[in-house]
N, C-alpha and C positions, 0 to 999 in steps of 0.2 A: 438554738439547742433542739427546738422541736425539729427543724429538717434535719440535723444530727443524729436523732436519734429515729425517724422515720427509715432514714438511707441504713443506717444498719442495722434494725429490725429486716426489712426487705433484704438484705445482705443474708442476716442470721436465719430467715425462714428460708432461702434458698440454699442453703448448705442443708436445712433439716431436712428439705425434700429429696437433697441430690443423695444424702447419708442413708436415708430409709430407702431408695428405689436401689439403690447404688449394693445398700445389703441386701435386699431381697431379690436380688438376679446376679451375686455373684459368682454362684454358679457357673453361669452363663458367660463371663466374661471372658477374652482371652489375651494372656501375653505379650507384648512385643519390644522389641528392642534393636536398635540401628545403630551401624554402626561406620566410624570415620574410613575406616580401612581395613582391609582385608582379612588380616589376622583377627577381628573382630576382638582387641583390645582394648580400644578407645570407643564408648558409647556415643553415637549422633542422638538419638534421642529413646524414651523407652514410656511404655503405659500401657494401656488396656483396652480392647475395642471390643463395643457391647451393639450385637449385631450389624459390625459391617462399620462403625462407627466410632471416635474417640470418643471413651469415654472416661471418668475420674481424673486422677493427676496425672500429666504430662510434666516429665522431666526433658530438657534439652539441651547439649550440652556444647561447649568450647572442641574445640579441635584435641586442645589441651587436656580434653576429660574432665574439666570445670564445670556445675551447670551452669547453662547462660539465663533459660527459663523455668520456672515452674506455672504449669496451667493447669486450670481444672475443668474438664467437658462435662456437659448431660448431651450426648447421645450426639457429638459433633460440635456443639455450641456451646464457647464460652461463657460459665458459670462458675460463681464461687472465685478464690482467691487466686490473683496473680501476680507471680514475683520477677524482679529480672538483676541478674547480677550483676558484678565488675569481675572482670580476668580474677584478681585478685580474694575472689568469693566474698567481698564485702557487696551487701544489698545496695541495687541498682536503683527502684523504686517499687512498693505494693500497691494497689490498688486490687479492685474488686469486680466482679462482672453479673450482670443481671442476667440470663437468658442471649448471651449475644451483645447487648450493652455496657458500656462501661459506668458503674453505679457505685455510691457511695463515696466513702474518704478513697483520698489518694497519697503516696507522698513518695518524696523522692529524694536522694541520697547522693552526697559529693561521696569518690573513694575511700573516705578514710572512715567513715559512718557518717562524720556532719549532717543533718538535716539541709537539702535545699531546697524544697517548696513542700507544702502541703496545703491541700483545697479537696472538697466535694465534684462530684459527678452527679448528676440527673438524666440518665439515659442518652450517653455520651456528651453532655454537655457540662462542659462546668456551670456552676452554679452556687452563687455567695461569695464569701472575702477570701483570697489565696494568700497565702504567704509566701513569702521567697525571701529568704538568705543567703550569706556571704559565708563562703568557705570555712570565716572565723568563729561561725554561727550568732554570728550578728546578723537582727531583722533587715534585709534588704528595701523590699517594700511590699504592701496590701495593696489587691485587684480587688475588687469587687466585679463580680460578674451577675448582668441579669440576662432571667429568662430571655431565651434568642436573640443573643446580643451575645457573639462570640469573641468582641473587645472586652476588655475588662477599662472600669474606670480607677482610676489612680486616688487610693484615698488618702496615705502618705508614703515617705520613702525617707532614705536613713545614706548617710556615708558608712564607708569600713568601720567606720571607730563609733558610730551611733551618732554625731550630727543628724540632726532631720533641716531635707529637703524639700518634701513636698508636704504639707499640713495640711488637715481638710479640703483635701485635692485638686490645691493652690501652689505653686512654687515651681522650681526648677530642677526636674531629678537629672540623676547623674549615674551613666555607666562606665563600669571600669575593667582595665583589662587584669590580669592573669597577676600583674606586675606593680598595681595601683594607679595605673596612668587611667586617666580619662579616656574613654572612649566615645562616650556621647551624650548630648546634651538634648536635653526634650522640657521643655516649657508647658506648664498647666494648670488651667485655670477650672473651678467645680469639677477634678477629676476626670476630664478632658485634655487632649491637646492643645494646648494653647500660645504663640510668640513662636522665638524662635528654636529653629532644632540644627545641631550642629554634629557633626560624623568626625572623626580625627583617623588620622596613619599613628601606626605606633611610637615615630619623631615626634608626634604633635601636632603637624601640618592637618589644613583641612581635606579631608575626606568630601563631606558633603555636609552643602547647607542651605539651607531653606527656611519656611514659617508655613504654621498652623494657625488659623482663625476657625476656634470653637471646633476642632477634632476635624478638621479639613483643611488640604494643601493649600497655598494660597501666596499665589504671587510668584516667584523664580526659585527654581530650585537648580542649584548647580552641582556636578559631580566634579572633583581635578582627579586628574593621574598624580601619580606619586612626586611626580618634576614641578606641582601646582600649576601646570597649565589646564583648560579647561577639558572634563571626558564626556560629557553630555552638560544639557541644559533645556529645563522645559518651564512653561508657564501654567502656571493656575489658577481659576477662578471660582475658590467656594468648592474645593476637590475636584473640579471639572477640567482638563488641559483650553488650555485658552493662551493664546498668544506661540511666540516662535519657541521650536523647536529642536534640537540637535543633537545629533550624536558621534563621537571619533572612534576610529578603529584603533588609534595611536593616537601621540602626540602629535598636532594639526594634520592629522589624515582624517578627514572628515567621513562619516560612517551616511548620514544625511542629515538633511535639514528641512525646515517645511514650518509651515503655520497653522495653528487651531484656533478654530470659533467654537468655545464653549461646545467642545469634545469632537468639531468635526475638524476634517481635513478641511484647509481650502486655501487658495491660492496654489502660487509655483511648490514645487518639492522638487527635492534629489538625493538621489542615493546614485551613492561612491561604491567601487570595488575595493578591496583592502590595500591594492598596488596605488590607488587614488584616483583612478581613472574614474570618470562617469559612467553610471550603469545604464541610470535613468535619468527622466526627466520630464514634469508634465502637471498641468492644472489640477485643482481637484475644486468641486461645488460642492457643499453639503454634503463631502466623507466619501463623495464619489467622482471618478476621474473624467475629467471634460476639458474640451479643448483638445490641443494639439500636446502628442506623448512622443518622445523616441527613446529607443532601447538599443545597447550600443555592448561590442563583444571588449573583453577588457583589455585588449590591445586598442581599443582608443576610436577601432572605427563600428561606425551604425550598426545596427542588428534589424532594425525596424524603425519606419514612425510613419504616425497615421490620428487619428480624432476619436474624442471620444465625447457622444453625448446624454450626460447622464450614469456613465458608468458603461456605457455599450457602444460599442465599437460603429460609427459612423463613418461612409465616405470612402476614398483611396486610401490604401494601404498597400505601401510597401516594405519587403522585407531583402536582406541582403546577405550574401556569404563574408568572410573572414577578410576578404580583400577587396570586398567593394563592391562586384559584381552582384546584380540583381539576383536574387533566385524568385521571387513570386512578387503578383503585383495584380490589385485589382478590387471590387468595392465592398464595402459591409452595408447592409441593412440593418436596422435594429439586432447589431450585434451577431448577424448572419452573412456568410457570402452571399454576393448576389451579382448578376450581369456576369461579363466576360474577368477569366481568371489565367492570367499566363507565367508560366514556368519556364525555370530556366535553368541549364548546366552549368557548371562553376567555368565552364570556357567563353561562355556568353551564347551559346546553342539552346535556342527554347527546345525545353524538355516534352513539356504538354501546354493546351487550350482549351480552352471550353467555358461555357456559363454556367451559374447557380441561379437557382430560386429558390431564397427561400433555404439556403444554409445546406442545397442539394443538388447533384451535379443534373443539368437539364438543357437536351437541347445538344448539338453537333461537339464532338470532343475529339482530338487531333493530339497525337505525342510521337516524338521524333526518337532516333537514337543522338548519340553526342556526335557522331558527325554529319548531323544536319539531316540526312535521308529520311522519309514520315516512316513511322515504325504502327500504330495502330488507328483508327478512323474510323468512328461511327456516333450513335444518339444513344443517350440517357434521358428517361423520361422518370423526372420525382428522385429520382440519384438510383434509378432502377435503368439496368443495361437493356435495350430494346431494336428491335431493326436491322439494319444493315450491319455487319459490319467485315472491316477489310485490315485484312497486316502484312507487311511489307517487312524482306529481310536486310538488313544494312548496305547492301551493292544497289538496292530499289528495286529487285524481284518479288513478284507477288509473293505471301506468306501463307494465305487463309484466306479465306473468305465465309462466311457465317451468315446466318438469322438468328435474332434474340427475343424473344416475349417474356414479359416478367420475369427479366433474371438469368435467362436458360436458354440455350440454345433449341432454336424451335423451327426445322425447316432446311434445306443443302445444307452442305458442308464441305470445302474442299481446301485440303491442302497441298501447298510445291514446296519447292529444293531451291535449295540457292540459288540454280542454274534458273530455275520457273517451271521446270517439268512439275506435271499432277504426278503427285503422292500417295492420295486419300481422296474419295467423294463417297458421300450417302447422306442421309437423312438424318433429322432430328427430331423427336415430337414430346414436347415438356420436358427437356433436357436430357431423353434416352435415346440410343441409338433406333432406329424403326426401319424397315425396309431394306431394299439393296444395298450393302456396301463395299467398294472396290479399293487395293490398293495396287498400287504400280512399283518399279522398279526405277530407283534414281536415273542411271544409268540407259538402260535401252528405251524406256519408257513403256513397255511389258506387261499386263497384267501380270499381280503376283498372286491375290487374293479374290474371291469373287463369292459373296454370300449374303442372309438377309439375317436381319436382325427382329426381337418381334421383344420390346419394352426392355432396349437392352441387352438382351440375350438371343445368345445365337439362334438358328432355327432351321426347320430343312438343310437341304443340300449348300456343304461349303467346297469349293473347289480350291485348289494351292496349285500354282506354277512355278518352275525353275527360272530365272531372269532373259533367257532366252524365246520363252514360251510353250514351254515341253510341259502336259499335266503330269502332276506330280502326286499329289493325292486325291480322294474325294473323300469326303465326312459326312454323316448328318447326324444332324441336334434337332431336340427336344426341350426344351426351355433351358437353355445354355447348356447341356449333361448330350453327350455323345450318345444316340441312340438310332441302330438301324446298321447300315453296312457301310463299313468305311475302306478304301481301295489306296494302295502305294502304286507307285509305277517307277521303271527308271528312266533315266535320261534320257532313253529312245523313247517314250511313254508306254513302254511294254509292263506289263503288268508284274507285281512282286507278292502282291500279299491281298489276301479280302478279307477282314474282320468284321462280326457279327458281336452289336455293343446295346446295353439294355442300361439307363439311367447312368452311365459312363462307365460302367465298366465291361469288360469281356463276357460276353455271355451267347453262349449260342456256337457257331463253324466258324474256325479260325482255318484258313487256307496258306499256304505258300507256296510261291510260283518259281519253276526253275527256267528261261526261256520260252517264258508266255505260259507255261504245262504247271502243274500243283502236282507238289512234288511229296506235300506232308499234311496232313489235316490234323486237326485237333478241336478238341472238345472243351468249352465251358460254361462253368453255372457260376452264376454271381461273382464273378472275377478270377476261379476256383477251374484248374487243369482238372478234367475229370477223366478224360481220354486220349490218347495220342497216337495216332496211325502214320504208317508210312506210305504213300502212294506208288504203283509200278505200270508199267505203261501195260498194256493186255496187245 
């Protein structure tokens, strides 16, 4: 009675607080209301927000325009009373809230008003003897609940018609369905779990059954399917899994199987795909996998197998495609790649080569195309790209050739064509273009481009060729921006045009050439026509 009347004192002083803040800033408060649809007919929900915030009652409503909730905020947070209904508008259950807590009595409601439970709250916890009834509003049974102790102990229980079951929290209670049938059976001794507990199907047939020793699983606990054959089955020792285990997907479609020592894995296990094939399959020490594992795609054949010890991957490992064929292969260290690791195409063409250290590619690395011809060649140092390296096009014509430091192209650079004619050559330095760089012409083999780079970016004088070898234009840049006098030419390399360019745009004497002669001049400022003359011969 004294925590009865504690919890709703604390109840009654928190509605005074919310009542007097609540009037003295109503003012302040404002409006609001939601709604299910469009026409704004039917209310979703409706209340007041006191700076940016729910505040007071909160109504919430059914689709039907029912309410579903009533709550009440201080300033965002759950305080004061809360209700929740049935479709029907008959009371769902009340309860109360502290500051965000749920606090004091509670109780709750079958549809028709019936009372079916009522207990205390202590700052979201229950707390003391709960009651719970039967739709006829007959006592069901008393929980008692202690401090942090979110089970309730059983102190009696009742059938529909008031037989008692369980006595000073001794005896054998009984759940029922909807229809009076038996649903299940729980054994208990000083308001504890206690013997056996039994589950039923709506037939009667067993469900599930098992035993409790002192509020702990204890011994075999089995599930059936509706056909009473077996759907799982575990062991326990003192609530702990202990002994074999199992589980079906169906009726004898085994889901897996396996064994516990007093909570760990160990020994064999397997697990099944739903079609019944095996998935896996593999030891376990002490809750962790050792020994030898395979893993298998659900057409039946391998995926992989290889060791484990301790839980980390030890030794050869290999892995395979959908029909058998190898795809990778090679060793773990403490759960890391390490030594030489080779790859494969689904035709049986190794794909790539190369070692790990240390769970990082290290050391000469090689990768083919699928018909066999090497496609890339060179070293990783720490699983970082470094040194040489060289790529080849499918027919075995050079592709590239490079230098690598930490990462980044650092040093030549050249690239060919299918045929093996150069492409491309210049420099690298920390992965930016630097220096000379030339490009050619598949076909005649011709300079096409000829310029320098300076961190990247263009710089001085660029030349451009027609694929026969006729100049065609000259440029020059300024940290990549066109700057200075840039010249067209045509195909005989006679001259067309000379533009004068300031940070890439037109600025300065724009010339055009008719038969080698300038035939029209023109003026500009910052990309901006400001003049334009016609030229005549004197």
């Amino acid at each position: 009675m004294e925590m009865n009347l504690k919890s709703t004192m604390k109840n009654f002083l928190g509605f005074l607080s919310l009542f007097i803040l609540t009037s003295s800033v109503f003012a302040q408060t404002q409006s609001y209301i939601d709604y299910w649809n469009y026409d704004k007919k039917i209310p979703k929900s409706k209340g007041q927000y006191l700076k940016g915030e729910k505040h007071g009652k909160w109504v919430y409503f059914y689709k039907e325009g029912v309410p579903r909730e009533e709550l009440n905020y201080h300033m965002g947070i759950l305080n004061g009373e809360a209700k929740n209904f049935y479709p029907n508008k008959e009371l769902k259950s009340i309860g109360y809230f502290y500051y965000g807590s749920q606090d004091s009595l509670f109780k709750s409601f079958y549809k028709d008003g019936q009372i079916a439970s009522s207990g205390f709250f202590d700052n979201n916890e229950k707390i003391g003897a709960w009651e719970y009834f039967y739709p006829n509003g007959q006592l069901r049974k008393i929980g008692k609940y202690e401090a942090g102790n979110k089970s309730a102990k059983m102190v009696k229980s009742f059938t529909p018609d008031g037989k008692p079951l369980v006595v000073s929290g001794s005896g054998i209670h009984k759940d029922y369905t909807a229809d009076g049938a038996v649903f299940e059976l729980i054994g208990y001794k000083n308001g504890i779990e206690h013997g056996d507990y039994m589950q039923y199907y709506p037939n009667g047939d067993v469900h599930i059954k098992g035993m409790y020793n002192e509020g702990k699983k204890h011994g075999e606990w089995i599930a059936y399917f509706s056909d009473k054959t077996v759907k799982s089955k575990y062991g326990y020792k003192n609530g702990v899994l202990h002994g074999v285990c199992l589980e079906y997907f169906k009726p004898n479609v085994m889901n897996f199987k396996g064994e516990y020592d007093n909570g760990s894995k160990t020994g064999l296990w397997t697990w099944n795909y739903p079609n019944g094939k095996i998935e896996m399959k593999g030891s376990f020490l002490n809750d962790e996998r050792h020994g030898k594992w395979e893993y298998f795609y659900p057409n039946g054949q391998i995926s992989s197998t290889g060791s484990f010890e301790v839980g980390l991957k030890e030794g050869t490992w290999v892995y395979y495609f959908k029909d058998g064929q190898k795809e990778m292969e090679g060793d773990y260290l403490v759960d890391e790649k390490s030594g030489t690791w080779t790859y494969w195409y689904e035709n049986g063409n190794k794909f790539q080569e190369g070692d790990y250290t240390a769970g990082t590619e290290d050391g000469m690395w090689e990768s083919w195309f699928e018909n066999g011809q090497l496609k890339d060649k060179g070293s990783f140092s720490k699983g970082i790209i470094t040194g040489s390296w060289e790529g080849f096009h499918d027919n075995g014509k050079k592709r590239y050739e490079s230098t690598w430091a930490e990462g980044v192209k650092n040093g030549p650079w050249k690239r060919y064509s299918e045929n093996g004619k150069l492409l491309e050559e210049g420099n690298f330095k920390s992965g930016k273009k630097e220096g000379v760089w030339k490009t050619y012409d598949e076909k005649s083999g011709n300079l096409l481009t000829e310029g320098a780079y300076k961190e990247d970016l263009k710089t001085g004088t660029w030349k451009y060729y027609a694929p026969h070898g006729t100049l065609v234009m000259e440029q020059s840049f300024k940290n990549g921006e066109l700057n200075g006098v840039s010249k067209e030419y045509n195909a005989k390399g006679v001259i067309t045009s000379k533009k004068e360019f300031q940070n890439n745009k037109l600025d300065g004497e724009v010339l055009i050439y008719e038969k080698g002669k300038a035939t029209s001049k023109m003026e500009y400022k910052d990309g901006k026509l400001i003049n334009r003359e016609i030229l005549t011969e004197k």
